[in-house]
MMTF fields as JSON, N, C-alpha, C and O atoms, coordinates in Angstrom:
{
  "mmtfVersion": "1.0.0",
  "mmtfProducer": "UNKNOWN",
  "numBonds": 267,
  "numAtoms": 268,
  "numGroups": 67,
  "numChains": 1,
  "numModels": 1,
  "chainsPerModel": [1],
  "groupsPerChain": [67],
  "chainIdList": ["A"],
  "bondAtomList": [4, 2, 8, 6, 12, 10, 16, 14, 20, 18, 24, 22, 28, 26, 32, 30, 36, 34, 40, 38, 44, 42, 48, 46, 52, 50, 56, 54, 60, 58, 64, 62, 68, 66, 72, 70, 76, 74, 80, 78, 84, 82, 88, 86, 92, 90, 96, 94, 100, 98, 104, 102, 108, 106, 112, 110, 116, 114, 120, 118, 124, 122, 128, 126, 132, 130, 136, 134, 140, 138, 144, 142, 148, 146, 152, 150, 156, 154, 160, 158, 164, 162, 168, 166, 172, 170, 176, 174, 180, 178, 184, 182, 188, 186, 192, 190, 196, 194, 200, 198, 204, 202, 208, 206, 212, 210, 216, 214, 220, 218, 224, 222, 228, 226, 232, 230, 236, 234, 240, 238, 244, 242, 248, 246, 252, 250, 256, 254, 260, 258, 264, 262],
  "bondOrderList": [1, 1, 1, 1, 1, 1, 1, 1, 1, 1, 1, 1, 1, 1, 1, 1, 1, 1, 1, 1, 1, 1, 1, 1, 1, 1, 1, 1, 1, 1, 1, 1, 1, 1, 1, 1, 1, 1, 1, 1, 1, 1, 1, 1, 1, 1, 1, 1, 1, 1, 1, 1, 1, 1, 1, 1, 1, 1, 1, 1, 1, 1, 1, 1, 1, 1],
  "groupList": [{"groupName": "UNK", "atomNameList": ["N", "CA", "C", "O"], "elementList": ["N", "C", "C", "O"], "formalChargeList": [0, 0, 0, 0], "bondAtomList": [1, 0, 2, 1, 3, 2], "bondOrderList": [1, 1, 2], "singleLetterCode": "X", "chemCompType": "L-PEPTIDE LINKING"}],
  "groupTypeList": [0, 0, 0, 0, 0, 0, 0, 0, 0, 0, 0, 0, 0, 0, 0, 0, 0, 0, 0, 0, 0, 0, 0, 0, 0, 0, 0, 0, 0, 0, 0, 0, 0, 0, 0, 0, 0, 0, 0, 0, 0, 0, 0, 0, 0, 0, 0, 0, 0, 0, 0, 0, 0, 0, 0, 0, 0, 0, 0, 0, 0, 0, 0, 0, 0, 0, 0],
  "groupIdList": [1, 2, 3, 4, 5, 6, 7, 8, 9, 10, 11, 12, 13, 14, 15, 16, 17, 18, 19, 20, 21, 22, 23, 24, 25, 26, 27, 28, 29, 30, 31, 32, 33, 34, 35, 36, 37, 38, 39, 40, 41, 42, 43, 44, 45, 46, 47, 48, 49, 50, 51, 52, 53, 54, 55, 56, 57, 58, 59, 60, 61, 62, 63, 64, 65, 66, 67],
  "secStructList": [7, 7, 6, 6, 7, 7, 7, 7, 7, 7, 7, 7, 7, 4, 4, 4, 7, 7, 7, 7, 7, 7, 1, 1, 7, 3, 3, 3, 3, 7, 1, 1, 1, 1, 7, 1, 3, 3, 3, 3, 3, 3, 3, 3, 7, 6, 6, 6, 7, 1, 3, 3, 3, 3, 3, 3, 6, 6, 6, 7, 7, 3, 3, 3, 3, 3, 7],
  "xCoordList": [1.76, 2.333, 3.568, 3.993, 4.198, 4.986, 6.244, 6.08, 7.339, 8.416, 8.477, 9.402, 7.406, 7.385, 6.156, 5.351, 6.02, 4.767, 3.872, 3.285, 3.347, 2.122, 1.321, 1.729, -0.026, -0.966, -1.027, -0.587, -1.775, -2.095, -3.13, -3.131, -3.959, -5.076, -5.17, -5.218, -5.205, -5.274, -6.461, -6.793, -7.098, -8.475, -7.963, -7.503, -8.162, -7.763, -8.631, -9.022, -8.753, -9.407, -8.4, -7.185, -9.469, -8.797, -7.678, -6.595, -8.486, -7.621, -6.144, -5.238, -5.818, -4.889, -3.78, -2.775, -4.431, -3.408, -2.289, -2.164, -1.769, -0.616, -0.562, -1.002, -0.312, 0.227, 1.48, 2.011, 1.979, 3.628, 3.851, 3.566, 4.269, 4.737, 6.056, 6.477, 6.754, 8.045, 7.775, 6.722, 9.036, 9.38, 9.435, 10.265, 8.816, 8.586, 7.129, 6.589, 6.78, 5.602, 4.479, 4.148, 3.816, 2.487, 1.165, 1.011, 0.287, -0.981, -1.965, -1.999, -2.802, -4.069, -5.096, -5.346, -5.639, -6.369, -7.332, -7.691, -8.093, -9.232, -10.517, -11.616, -9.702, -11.605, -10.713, -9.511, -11.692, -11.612, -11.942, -12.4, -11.694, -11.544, -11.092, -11.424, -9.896, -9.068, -8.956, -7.971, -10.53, -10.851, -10.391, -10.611, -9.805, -9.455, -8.356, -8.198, -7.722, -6.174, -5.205, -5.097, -4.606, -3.37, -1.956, -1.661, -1.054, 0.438, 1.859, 1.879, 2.681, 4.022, 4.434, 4.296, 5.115, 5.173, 6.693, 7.538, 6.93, 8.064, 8.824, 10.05, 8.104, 9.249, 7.998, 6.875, 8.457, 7.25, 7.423, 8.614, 6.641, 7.393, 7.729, 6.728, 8.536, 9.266, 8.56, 7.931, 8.706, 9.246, 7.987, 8.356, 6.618, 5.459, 5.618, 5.599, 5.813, 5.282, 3.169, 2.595, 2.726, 1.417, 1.274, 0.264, 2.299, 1.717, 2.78, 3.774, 2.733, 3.835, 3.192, 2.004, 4.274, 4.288, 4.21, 5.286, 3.06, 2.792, 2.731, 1.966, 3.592, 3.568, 2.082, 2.255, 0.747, -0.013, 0.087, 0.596, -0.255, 0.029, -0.901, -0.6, -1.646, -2.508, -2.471, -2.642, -2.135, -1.882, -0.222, 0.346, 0.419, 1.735, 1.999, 3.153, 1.596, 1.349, 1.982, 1.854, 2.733, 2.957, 2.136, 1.878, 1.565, 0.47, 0.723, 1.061, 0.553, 0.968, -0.164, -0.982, -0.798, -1.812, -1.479, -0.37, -2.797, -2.474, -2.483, -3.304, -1.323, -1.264, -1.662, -1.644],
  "yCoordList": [-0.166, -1.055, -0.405, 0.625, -0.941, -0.104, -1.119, -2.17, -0.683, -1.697, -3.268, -4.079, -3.36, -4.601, -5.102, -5.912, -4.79, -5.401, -5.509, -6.588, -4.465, -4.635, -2.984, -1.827, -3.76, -2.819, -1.557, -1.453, -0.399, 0.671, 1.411, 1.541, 1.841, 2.675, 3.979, 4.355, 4.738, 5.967, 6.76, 6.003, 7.661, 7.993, 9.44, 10.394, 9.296, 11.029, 10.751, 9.672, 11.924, 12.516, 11.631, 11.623, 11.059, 10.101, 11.281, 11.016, 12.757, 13.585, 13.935, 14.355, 13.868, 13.768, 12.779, 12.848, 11.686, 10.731, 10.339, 11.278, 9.734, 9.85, 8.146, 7.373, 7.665, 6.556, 5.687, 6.084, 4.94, 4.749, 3.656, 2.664, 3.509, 2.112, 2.174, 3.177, 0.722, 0.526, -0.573, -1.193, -0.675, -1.603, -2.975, -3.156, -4.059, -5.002, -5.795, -6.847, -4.389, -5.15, -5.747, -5.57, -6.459, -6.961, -5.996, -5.608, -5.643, -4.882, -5.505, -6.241, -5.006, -5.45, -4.022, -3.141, -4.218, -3.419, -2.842, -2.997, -2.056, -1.198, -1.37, -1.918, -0.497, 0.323, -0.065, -0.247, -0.087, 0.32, -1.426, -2.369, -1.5, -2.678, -4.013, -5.034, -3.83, -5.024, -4.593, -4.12, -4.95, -4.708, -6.023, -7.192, -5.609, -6.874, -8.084, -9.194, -7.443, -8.257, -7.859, -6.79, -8.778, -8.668, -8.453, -8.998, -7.844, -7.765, -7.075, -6.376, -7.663, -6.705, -5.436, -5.097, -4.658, -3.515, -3.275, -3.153, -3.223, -2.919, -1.983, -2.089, -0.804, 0.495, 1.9, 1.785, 2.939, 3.742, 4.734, 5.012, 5.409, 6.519, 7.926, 8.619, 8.327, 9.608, 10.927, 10.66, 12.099, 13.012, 12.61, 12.581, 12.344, 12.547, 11.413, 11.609, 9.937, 8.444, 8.44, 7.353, 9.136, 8.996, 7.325, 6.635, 7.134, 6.034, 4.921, 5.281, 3.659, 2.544, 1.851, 1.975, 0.646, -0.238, -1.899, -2.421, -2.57, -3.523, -4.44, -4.249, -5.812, -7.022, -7.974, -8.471, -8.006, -8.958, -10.134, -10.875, -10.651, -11.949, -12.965, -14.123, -12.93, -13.603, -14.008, -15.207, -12.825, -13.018, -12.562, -13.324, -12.093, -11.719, -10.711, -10.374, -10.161, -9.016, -7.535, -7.404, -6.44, -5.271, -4.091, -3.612, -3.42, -2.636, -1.353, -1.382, -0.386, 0.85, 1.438, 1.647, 1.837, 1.809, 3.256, 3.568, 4.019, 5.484, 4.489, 3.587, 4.864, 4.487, 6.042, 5.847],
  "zCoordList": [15.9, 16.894, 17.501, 16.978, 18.598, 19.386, 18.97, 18.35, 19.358, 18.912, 19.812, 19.769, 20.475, 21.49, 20.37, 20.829, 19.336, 18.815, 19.335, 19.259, 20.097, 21.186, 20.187, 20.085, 19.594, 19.464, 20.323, 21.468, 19.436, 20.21, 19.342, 18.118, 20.201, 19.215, 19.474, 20.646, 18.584, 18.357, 17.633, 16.721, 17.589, 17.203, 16.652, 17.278, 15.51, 14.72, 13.218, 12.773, 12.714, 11.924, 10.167, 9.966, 9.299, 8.441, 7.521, 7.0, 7.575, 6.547, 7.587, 6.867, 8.774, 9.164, 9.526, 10.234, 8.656, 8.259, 7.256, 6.47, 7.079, 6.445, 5.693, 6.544, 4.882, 4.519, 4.281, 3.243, 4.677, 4.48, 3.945, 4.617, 2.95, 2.327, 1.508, 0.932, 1.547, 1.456, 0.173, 0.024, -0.765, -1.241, -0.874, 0.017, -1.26, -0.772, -0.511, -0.855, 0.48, 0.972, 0.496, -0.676, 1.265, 0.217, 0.541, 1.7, -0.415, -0.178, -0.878, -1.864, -0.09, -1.303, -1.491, -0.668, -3.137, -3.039, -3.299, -4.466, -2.546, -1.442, -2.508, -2.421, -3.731, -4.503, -6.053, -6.245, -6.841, -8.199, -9.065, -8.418, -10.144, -10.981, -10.722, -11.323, -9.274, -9.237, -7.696, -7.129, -7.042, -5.729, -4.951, -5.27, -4.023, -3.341, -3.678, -3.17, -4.669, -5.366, -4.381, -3.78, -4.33, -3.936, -4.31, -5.373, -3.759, -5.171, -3.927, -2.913, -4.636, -4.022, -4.711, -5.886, -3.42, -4.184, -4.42, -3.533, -5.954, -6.778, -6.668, -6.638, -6.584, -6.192, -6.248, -6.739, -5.731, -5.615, -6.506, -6.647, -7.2, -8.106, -7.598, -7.419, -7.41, -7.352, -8.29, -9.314, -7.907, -6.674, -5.337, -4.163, -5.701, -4.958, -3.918, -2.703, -4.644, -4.046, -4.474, -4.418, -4.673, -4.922, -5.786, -5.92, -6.129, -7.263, -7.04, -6.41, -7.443, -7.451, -8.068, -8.366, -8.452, -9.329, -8.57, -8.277, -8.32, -8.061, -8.943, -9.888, -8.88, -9.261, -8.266, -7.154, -9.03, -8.962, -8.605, -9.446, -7.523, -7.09, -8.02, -7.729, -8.759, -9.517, -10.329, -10.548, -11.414, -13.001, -12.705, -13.487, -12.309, -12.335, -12.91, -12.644, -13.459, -14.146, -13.184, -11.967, -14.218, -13.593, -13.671, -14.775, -12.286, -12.671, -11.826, -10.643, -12.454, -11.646, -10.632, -11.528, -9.538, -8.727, -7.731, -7.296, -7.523, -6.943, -5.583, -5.413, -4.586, -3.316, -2.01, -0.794]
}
């Protein structure tokens, strides 16, 4: 989105993408065991960010998840 909150689409190749996530936000998630849960995200782990620590909106529970 553009800073007017007005959509925009862009068409590129998925391995030239990038992912960005912040403390806070809510996700849900994609593939694995606990497909389609939802949770906030706690803090991301350092040096990489590959991984963070989501609080489960469900069971409440803390669960660490490759982002």
């Amino acid at each position: 989105m553009t800073e007017a909150k007005i959509p925009v689409q862009i068409k590129d190749k998925a391995d030239h993408m990038k992912k960005f996530f912040e403390v806070g936000e809510s996700v849900r998630i994609l593939q694995g065991l606990h497909q389609g849960e939802t949770g906030l995200i706690l803090d991301l782990l350092k040096p990489d960010e590959t991984h963070a620590n989501i609080l489960m909106d469900d069971t409440k529970q803390e669960m660490r998840v490759m982002i």
